[in-house]
SERO-4910 file (N, C-alpha, C, O; in steps of 0.05 Angstrom, whole numbers):
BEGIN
 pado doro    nc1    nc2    nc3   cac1   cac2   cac3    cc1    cc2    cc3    oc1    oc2    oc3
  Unk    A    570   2370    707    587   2371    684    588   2344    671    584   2324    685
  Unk    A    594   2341    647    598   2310    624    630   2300    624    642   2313    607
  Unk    A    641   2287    633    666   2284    637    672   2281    606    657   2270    590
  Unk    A    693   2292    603    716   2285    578    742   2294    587    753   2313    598
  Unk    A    747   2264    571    777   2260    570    793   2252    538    784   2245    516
  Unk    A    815   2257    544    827   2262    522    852   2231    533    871   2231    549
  Unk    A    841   2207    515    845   2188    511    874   2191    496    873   2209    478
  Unk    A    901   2177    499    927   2175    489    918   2166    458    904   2147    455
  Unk    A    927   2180    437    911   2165    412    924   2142    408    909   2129    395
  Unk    A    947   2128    412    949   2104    402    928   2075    416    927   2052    406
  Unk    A    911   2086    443    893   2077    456    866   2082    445    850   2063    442
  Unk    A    860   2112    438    838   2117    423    834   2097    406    816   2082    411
  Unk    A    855   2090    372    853   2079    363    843   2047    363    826   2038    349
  Unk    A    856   2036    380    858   2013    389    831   2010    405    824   1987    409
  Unk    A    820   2025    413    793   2018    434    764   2031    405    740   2032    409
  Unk    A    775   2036    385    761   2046    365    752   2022    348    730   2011    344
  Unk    A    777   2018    337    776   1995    319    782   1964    324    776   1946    308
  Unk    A    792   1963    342    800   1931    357    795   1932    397    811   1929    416
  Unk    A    774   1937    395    768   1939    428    774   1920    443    790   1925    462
  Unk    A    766   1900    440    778   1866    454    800   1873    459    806   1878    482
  Unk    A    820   1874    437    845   1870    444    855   1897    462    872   1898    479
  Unk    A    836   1921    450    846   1949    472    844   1947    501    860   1955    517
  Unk    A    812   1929    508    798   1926    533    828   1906    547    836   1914    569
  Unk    A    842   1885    536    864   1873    540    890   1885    560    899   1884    583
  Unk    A    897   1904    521    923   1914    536    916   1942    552    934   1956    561
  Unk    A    885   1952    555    887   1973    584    893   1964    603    910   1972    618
  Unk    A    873   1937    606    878   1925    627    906   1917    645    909   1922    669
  Unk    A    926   1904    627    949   1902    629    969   1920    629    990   1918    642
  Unk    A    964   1934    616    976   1977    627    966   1980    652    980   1969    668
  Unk    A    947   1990    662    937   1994    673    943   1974    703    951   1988    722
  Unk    A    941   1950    707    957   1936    723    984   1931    734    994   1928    756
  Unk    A    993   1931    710   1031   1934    718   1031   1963    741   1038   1964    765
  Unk    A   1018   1988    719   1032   2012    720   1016   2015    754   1027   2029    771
  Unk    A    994   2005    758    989   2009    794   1004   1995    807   1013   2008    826
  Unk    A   1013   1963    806   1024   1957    817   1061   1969    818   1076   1965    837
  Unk    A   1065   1978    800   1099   1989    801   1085   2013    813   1089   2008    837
  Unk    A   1071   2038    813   1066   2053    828   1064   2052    861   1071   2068    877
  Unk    A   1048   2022    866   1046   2021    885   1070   2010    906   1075   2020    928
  Unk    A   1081   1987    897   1116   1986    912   1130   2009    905   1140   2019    926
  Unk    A   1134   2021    886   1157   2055    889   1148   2068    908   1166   2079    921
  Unk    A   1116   2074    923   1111   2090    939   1108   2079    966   1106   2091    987
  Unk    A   1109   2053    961   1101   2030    989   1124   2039   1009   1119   2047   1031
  Unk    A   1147   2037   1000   1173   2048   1024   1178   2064   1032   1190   2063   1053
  Unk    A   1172   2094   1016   1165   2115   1041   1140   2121   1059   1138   2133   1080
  Unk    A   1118   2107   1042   1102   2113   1063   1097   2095   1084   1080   2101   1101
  Unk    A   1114   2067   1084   1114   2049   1112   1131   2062   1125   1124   2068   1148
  Unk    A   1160   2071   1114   1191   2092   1137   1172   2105   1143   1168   2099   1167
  Unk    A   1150   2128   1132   1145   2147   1142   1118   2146   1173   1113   2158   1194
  Unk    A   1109   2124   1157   1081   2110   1173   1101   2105   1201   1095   2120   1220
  Unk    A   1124   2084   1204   1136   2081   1222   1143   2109   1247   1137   2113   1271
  Unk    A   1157   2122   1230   1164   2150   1249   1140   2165   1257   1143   2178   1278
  Unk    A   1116   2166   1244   1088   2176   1253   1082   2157   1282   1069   2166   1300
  Unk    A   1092   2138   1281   1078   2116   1306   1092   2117   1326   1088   2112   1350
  Unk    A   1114   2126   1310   1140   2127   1341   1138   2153   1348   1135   2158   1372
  Unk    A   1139   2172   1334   1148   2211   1339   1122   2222   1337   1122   2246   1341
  Unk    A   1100   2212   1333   1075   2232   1320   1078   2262   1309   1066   2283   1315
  Unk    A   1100   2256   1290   1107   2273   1273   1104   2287   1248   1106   2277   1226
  Unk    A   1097   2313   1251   1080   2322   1229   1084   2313   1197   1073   2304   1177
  Unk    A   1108   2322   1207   1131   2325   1177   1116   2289   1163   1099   2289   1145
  Unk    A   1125   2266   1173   1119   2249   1177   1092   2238   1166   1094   2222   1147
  Unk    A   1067   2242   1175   1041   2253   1168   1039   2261   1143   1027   2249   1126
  Unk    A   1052   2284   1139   1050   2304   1110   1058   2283   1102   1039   2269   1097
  Unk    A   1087   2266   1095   1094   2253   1073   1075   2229   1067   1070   2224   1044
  Unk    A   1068   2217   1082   1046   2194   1075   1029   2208   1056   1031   2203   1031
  Unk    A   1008   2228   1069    987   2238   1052    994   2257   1024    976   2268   1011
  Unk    A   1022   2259   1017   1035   2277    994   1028   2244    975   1015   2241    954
  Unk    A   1042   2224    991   1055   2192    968   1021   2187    965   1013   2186    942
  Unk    A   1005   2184    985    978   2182    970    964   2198    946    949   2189    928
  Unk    A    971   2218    949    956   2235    925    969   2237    901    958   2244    880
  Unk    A   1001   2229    906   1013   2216    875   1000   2190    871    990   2186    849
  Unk    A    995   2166    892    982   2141    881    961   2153    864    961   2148    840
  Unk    A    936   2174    878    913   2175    866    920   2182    840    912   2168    821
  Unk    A    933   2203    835    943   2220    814    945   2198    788    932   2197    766
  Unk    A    965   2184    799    973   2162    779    944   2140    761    938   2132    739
  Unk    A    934   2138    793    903   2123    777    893   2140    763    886   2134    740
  Unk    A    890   2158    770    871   2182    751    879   2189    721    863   2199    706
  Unk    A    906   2184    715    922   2188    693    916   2169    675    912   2172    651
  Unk    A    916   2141    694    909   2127    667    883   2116    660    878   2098    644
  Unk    A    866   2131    674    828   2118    666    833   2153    654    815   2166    663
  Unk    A    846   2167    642    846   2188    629    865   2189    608    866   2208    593
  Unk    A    881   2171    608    894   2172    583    899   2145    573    905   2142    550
  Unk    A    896   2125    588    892   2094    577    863   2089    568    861   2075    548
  Unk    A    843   2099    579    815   2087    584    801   2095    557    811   2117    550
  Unk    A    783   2088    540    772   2109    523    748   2126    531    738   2123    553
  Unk    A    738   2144    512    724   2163    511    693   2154    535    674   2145    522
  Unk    A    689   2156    555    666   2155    572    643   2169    571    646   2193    565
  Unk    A    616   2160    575    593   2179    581    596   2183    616    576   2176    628
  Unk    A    614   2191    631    611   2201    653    596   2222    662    609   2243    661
  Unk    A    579   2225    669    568   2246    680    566   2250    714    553   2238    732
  Unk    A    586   2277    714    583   2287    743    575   2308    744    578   2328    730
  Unk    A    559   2303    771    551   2338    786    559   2336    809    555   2318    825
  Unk    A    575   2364    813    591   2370    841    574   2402    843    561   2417    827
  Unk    A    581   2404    869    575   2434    876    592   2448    872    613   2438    864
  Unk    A    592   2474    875    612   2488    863    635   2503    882    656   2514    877
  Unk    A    620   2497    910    642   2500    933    649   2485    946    643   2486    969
  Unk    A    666   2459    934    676   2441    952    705   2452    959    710   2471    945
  Unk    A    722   2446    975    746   2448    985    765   2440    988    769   2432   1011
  Unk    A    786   2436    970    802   2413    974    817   2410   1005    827   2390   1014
  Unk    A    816   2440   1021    825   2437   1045    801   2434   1065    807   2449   1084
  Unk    A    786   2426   1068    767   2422   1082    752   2392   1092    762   2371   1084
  Unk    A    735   2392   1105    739   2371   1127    709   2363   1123    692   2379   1129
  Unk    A    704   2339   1112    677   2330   1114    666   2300   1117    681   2281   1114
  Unk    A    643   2298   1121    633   2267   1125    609   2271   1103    590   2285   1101
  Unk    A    627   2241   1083    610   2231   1057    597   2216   1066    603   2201   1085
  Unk    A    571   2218   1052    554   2187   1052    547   2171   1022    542   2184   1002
  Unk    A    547   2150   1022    535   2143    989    527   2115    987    533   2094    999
  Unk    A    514   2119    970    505   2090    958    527   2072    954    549   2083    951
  Unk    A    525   2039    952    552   2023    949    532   1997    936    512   1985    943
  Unk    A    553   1998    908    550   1977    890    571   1957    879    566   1934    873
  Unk    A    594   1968    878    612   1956    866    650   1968    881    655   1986    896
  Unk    A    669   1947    870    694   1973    887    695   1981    870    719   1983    872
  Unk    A    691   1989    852    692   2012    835    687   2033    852    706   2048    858
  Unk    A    666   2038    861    656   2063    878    685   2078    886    692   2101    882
  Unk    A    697   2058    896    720   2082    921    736   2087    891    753   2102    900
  Unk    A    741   2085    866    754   2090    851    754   2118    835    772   2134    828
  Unk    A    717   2115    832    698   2136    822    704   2158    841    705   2178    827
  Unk    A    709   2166    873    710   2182    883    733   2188    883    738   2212    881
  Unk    A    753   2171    884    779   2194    883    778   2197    854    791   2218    850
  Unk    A    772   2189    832    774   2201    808    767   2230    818    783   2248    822
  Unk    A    737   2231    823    725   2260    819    742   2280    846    744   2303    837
  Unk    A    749   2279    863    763   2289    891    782   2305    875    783   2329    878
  Unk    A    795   2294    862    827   2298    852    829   2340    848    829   2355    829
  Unk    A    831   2342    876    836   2380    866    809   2389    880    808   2412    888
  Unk    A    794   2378    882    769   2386    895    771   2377    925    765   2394    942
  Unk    A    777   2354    932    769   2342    952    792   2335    970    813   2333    956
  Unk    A    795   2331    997    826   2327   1013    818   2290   1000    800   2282    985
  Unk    A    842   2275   1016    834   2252   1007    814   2230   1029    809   2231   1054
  Unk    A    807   2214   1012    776   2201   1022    790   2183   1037    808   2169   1028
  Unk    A    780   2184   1063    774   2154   1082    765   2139   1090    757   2149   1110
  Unk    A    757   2115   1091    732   2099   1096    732   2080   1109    751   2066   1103
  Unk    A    715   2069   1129    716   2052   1149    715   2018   1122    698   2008   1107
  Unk    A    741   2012   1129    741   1981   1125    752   1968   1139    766   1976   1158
  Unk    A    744   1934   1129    749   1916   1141    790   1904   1159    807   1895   1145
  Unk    A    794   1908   1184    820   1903   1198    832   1888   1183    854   1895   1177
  Unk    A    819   1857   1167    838   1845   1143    858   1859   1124    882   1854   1122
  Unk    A    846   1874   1113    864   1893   1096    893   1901   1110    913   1910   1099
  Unk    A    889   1894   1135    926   1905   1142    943   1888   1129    963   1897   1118
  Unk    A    936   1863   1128    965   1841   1120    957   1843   1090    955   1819   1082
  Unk    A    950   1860   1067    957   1865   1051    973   1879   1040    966   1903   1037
  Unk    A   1006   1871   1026   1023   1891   1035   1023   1912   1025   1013   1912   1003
  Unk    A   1032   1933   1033   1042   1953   1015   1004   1965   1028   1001   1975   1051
  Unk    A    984   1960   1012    956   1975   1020    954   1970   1047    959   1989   1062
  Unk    A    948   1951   1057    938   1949   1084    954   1966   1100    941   1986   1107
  Unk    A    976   1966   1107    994   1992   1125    994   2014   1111   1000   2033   1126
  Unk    A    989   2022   1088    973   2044   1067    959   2055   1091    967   2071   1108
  Unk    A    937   2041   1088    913   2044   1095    917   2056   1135    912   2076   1149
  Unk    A    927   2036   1137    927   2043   1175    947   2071   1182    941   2087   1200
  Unk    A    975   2075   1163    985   2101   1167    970   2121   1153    980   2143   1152
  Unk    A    947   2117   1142    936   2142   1128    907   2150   1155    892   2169   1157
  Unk    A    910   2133   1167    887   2137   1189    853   2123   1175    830   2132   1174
  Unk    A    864   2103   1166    837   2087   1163    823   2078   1186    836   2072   1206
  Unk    A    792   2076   1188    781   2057   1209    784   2029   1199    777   2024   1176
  Unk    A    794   2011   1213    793   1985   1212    790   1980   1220    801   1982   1242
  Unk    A    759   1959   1212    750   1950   1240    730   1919   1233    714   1917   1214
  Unk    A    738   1893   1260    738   1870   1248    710   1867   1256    701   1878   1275
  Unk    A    695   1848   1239    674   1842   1237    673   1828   1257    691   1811   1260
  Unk    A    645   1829   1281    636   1801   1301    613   1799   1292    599   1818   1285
  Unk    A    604   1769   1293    579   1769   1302    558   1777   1322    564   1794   1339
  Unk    A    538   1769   1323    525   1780   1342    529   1749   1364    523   1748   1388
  Unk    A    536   1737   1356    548   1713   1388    566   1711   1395    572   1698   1416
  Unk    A    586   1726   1378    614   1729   1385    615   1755   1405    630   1754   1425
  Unk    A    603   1774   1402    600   1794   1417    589   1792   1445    598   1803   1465
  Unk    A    559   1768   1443    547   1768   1470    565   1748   1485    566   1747   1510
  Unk    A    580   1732   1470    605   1711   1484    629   1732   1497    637   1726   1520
  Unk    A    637   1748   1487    659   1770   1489    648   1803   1487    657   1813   1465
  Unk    A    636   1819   1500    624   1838   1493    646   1860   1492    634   1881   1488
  Unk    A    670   1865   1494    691   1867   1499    706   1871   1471    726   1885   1465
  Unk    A    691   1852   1454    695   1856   1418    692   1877   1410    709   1889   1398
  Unk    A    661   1889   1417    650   1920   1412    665   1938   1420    664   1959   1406
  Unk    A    682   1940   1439    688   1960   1452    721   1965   1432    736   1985   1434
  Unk    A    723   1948   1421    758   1940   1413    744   1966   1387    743   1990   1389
  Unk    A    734   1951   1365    718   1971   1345    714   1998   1351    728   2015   1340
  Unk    A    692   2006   1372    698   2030   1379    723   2048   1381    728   2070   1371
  Unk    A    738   2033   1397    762   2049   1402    777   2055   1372    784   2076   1362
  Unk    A    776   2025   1363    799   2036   1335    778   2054   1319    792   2068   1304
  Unk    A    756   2058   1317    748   2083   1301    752   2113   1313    763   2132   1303
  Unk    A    738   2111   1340    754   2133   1354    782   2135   1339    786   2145   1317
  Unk    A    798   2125   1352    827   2127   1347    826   2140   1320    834   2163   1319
  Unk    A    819   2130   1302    828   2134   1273    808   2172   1261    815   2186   1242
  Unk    A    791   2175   1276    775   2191   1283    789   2218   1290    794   2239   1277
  Unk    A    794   2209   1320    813   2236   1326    827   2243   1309    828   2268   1307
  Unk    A    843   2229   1292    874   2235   1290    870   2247   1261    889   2252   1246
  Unk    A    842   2252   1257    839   2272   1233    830   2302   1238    821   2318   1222
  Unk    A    833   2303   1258    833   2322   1272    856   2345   1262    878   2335   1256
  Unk    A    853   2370   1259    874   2389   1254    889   2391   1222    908   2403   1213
  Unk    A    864   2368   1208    878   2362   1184    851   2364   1159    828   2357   1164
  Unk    A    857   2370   1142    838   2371   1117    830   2333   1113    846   2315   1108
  Unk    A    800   2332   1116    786   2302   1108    766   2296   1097    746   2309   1096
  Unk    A    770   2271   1085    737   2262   1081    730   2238   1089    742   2220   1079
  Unk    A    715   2234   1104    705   2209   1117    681   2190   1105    658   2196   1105
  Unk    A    689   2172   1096    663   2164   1076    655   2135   1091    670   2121   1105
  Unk    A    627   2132   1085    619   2120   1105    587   2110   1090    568   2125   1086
  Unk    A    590   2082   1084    575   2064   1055    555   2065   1078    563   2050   1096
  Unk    A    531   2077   1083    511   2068   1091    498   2042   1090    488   2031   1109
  Unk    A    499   2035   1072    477   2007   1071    505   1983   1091    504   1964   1107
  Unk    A    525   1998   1079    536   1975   1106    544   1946   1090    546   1925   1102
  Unk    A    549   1949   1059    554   1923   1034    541   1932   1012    519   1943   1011
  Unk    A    556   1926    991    546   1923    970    516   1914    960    507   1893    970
  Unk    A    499   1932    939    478   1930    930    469   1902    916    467   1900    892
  Unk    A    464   1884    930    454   1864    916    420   1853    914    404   1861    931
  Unk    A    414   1833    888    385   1836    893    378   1821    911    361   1828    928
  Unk    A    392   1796    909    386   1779    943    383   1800    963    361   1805    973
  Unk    A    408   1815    969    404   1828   1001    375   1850    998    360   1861   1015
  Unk    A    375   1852    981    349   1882    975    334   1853    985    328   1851   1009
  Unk    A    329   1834    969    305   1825    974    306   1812   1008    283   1817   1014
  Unk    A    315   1802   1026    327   1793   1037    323   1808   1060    322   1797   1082
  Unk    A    321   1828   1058    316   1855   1077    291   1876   1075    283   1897   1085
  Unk    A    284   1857   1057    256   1880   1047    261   1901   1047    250   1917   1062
  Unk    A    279   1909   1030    279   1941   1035    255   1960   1018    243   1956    997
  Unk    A    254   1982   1037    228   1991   1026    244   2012    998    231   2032    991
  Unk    A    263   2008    987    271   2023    960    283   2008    942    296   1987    938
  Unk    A    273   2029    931    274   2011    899    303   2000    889    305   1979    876
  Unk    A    324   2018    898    358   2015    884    378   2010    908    402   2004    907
  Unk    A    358   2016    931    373   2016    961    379   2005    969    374   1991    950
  Unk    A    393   1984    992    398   1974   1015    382   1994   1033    373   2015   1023
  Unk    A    377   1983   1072    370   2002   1089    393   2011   1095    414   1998   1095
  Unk    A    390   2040   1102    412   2054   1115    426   2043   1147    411   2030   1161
  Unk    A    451   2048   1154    451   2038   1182    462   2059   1190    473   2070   1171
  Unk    A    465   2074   1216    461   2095   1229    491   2098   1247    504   2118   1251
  Unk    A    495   2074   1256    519   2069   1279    543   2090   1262    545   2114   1266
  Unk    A    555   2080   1249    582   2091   1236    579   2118   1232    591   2133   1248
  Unk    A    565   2127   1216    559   2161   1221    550   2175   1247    557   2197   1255
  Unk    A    537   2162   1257    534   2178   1290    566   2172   1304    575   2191   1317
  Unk    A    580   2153   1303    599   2162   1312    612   2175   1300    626   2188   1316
  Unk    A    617   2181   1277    632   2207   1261    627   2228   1266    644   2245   1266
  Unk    A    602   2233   1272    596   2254   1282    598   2269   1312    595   2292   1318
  Unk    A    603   2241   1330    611   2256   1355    632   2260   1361    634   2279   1376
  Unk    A    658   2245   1351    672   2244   1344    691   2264   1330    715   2267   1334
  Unk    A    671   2281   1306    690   2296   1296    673   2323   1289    678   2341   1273
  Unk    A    655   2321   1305    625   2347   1298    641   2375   1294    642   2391   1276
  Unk    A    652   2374   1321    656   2413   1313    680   2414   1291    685   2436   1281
  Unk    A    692   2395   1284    710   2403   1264    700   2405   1236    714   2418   1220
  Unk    A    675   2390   1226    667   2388   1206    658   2414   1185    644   2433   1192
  Unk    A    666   2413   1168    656   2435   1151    629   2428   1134    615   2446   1124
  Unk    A    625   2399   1130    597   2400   1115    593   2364   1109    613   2351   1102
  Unk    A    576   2355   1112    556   2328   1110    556   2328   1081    550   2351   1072
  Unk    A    559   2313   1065    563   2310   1037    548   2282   1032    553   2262   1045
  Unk    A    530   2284   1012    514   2265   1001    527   2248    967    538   2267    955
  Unk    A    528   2236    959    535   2229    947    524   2201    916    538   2180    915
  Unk    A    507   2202    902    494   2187    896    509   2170    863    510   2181    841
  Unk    A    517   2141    869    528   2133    832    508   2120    825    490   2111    839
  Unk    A    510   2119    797    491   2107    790    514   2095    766    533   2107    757
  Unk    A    505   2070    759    518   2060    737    484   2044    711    464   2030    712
  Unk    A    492   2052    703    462   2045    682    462   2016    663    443   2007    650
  Unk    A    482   2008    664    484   1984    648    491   1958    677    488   1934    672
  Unk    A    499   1966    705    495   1951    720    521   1949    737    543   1957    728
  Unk    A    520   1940    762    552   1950    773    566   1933    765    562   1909    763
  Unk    A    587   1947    758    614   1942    741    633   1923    765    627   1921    788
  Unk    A    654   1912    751    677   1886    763    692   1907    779    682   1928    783
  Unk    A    712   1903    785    739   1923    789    747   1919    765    744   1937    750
  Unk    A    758   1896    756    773   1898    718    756   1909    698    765   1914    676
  Unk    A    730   1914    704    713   1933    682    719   1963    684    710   1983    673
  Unk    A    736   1961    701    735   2001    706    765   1998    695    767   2020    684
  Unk    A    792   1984    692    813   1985    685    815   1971    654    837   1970    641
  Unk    A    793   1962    645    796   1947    615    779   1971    597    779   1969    573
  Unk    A    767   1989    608    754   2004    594    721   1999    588    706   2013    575
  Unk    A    717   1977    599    683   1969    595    659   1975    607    636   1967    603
  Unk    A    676   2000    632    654   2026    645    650   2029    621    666   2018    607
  Unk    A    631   2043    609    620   2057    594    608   2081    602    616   2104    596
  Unk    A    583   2076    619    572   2097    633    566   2104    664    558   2086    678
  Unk    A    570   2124    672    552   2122    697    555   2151    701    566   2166    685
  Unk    A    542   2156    728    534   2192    741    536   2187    771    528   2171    788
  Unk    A    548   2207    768    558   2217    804    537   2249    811    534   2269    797
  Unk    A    529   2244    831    513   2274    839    520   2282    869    504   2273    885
  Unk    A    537   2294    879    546   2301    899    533   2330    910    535   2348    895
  Unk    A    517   2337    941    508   2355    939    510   2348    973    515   2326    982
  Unk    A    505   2383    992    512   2386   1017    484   2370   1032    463   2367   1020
  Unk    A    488   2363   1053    468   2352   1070    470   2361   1100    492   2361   1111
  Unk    A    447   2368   1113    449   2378   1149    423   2363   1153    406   2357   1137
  Unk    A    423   2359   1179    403   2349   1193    395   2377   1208    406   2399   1205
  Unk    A    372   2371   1227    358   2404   1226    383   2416   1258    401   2400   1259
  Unk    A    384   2432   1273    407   2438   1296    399   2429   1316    415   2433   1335
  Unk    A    382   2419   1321    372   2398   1343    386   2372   1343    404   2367   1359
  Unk    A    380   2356   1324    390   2334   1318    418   2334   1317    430   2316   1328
  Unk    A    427   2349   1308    459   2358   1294    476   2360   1319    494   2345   1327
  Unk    A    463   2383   1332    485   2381   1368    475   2359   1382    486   2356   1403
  Unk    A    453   2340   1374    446   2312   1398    476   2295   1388    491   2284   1403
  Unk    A    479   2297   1364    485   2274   1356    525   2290   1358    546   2277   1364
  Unk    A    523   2304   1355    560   2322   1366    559   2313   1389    581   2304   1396
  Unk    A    535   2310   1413    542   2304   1436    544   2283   1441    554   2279   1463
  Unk    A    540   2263   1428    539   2229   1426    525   2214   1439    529   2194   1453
  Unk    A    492   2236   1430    469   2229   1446    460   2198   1429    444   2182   1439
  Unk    A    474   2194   1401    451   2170   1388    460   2145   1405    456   2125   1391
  Unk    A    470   2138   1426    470   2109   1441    449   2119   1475    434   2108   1491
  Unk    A    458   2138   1469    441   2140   1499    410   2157   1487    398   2162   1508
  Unk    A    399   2163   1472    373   2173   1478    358   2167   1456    362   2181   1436
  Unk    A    339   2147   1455    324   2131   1431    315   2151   1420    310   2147   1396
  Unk    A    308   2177   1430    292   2194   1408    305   2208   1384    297   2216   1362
  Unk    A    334   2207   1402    364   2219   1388    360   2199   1357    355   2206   1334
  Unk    A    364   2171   1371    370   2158   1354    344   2148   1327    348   2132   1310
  Unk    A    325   2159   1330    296   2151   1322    293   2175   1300    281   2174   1278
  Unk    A    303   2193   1310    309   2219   1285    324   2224   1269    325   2239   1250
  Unk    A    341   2202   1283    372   2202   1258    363   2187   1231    367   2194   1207
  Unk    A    345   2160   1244    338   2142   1225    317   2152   1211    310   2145   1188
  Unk    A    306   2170   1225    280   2188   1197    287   2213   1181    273   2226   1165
  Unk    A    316   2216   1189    333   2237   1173    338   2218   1150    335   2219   1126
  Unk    A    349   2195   1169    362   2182   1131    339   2176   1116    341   2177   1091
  Unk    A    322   2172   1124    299   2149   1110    290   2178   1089    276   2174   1069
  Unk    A    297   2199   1095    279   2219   1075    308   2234   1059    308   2255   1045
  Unk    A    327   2219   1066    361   2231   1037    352   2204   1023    347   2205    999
  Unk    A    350   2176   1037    351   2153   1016    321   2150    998    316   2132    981
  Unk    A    305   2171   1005    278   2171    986    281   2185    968    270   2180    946
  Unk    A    297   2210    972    309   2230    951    335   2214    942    341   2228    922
  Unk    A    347   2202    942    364   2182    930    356   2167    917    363   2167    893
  Unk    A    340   2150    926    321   2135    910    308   2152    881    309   2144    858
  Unk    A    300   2170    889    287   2181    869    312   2196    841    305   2204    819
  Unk    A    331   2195    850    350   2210    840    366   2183    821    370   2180    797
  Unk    A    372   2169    842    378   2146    812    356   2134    796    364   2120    778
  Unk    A    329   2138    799    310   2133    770    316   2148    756    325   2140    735
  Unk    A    312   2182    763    321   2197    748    345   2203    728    344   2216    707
  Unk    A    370   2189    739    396   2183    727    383   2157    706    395   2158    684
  Unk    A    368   2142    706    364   2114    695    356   2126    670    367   2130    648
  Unk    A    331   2130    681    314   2147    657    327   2157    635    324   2150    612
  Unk    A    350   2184    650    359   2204    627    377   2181    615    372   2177    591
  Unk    A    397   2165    626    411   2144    603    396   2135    585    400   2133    560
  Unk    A    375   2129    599    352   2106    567    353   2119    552    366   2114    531
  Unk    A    336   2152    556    328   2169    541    353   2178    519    346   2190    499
  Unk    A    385   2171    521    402   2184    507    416   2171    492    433   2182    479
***
């Protein structure tokens, strides 16, 4: 589908005839009104985050994930009624679920991305979770966001910090487990940036990667999602953006200077071999496990690959 939105006209105008100054005051709309959104909702969902940790209480649970989907709500309101007129183009399938339970994968260019998906989620999709970085806790108000909503957080080691302390790995594990289970019995989406960082040309070059728009895929984070949360899943979701003029700031998506881009969201399975190795949490123990996973991805990121030329193309062409 071609996204349209129906822009507030005193914004229309202003992004019509004086854009600078529109790209301005979106921006500054747009900023206040998340940040007052986000302290009004910050104190029930830390009280409530609190009684979840002490009672593991449903009621409790529900209210966190109700105050999130007014946050989203609220973003979505105003890149739809602050923002102007967009060439967005999305394709979704036509049976997604908003109660239903799945593991996303996608390309990663910009934070825009996590923005672009709960845009499109909103009524379709439960809400999105994604393994980031443990820093984010002492951010206030988001970071305990984030950990009572059942985020993975999980801190970066090196690889000498690990062989100094191997004991680091195991800390990671657990908090994804942890964060893992506890989506259990509940409508999800688990999203999970394959390349593992942002699209840059250094790291493309840097890594040789054998694609053209790609980073290489990394395998760890989704195999544990998947042993982790296999029989509950309702479906592997692929996910591809493309932005055509180049990845956007975070203040380019709130000043209005996205212009364009395309989302193509479509189901993904690996064949039932692979699928129950990897429910069983065969990819650490059996290299062949793990040697198929990596030639599963290598042939979604070639059809990925091929799918954002295709997105490139039709922009030139229009």
């Amino acid at each position: 589908m071609i996204n349209s939105r129906k822009t507030l006209p005193l914004f229309k105008k202003l992004h019509t005839k004086q854009p600078k100054l529109a790209q301005k005051l979106s921006l500054l709309t747009n900023a206040s009104a998340i940040t007052a959104n986000s302290l009004a909702l910050g104190i029930p969902v830390i009280g409530a985050g609190l009684a979840k940790t002490l009672t593991r209480s449903k009621l409790a649970d529900q209210t966190i994930i109700t105050a999130a989907n007014r946050w989203i709500h609220t973003n979505n309101l105003l890149i739809d009624k602050v923002l102007p007129h967009k060439d967005w183009r999305i394709f979704l399938p036509n049976n997604l679920n908003p109660n239903g339970k799945y593991l996303l994968i996608c390309n990663h260019q910009s934070w825009v991305d996590t923005s672009i998906i709960q845009y499109i989620s909103e009524g379709r999709l439960p809400i999105t979770r994604f393994f980031t970085k443990h820093e984010l806790i002492y951010i206030p108000v988001v970071g305990q966001a984030f950990y009572f909503l059942d985020f993975p957080m999980m801190k970066r080691h090196t690889k000498a910090q690990i062989a100094k302390n191997p004991q680091l790995a195991r800390r990671d594990l657990d908090e994804a487990l942890r964060a893992c289970q506890s989506l259990k019995n509940k409508p999800f989406v688990l999203l999970n940036y394959l390349e593992g960082t942002r699209f840059t040309t250094e790291k493309h070059t840097k890594q040789s990667s054998p694609y053209e728009h790609l980073l290489r895929p990394k395998a760890g984070g989704f195999a544990l999602a998947l042993s982790s949360l296999g029989d509950e899943i309702d479906g592997i979701l692929d996910m591809t953006l493309v932005y055509p003029d180049g990845a956007p700031k975070y203040s380019d998506l709130w000043s209005g200077k996205l212009t364009r881009l395309s989302v193509d969201i479509e189901f993904i399975r690996p064949n039932d071999e692979l699928l129950t190795a990897l429910k069983h949490g065969e990819y650490d123990t059996n290299q062949t496990i793990k040697h198929a996973l990596y030639d599963w991805l290598d042939e979604i990121w070639q059809a990925k690959d091929k799918k954002i030329s295709q997105r490139l193309a039709e922009f030139h062409q229009s």
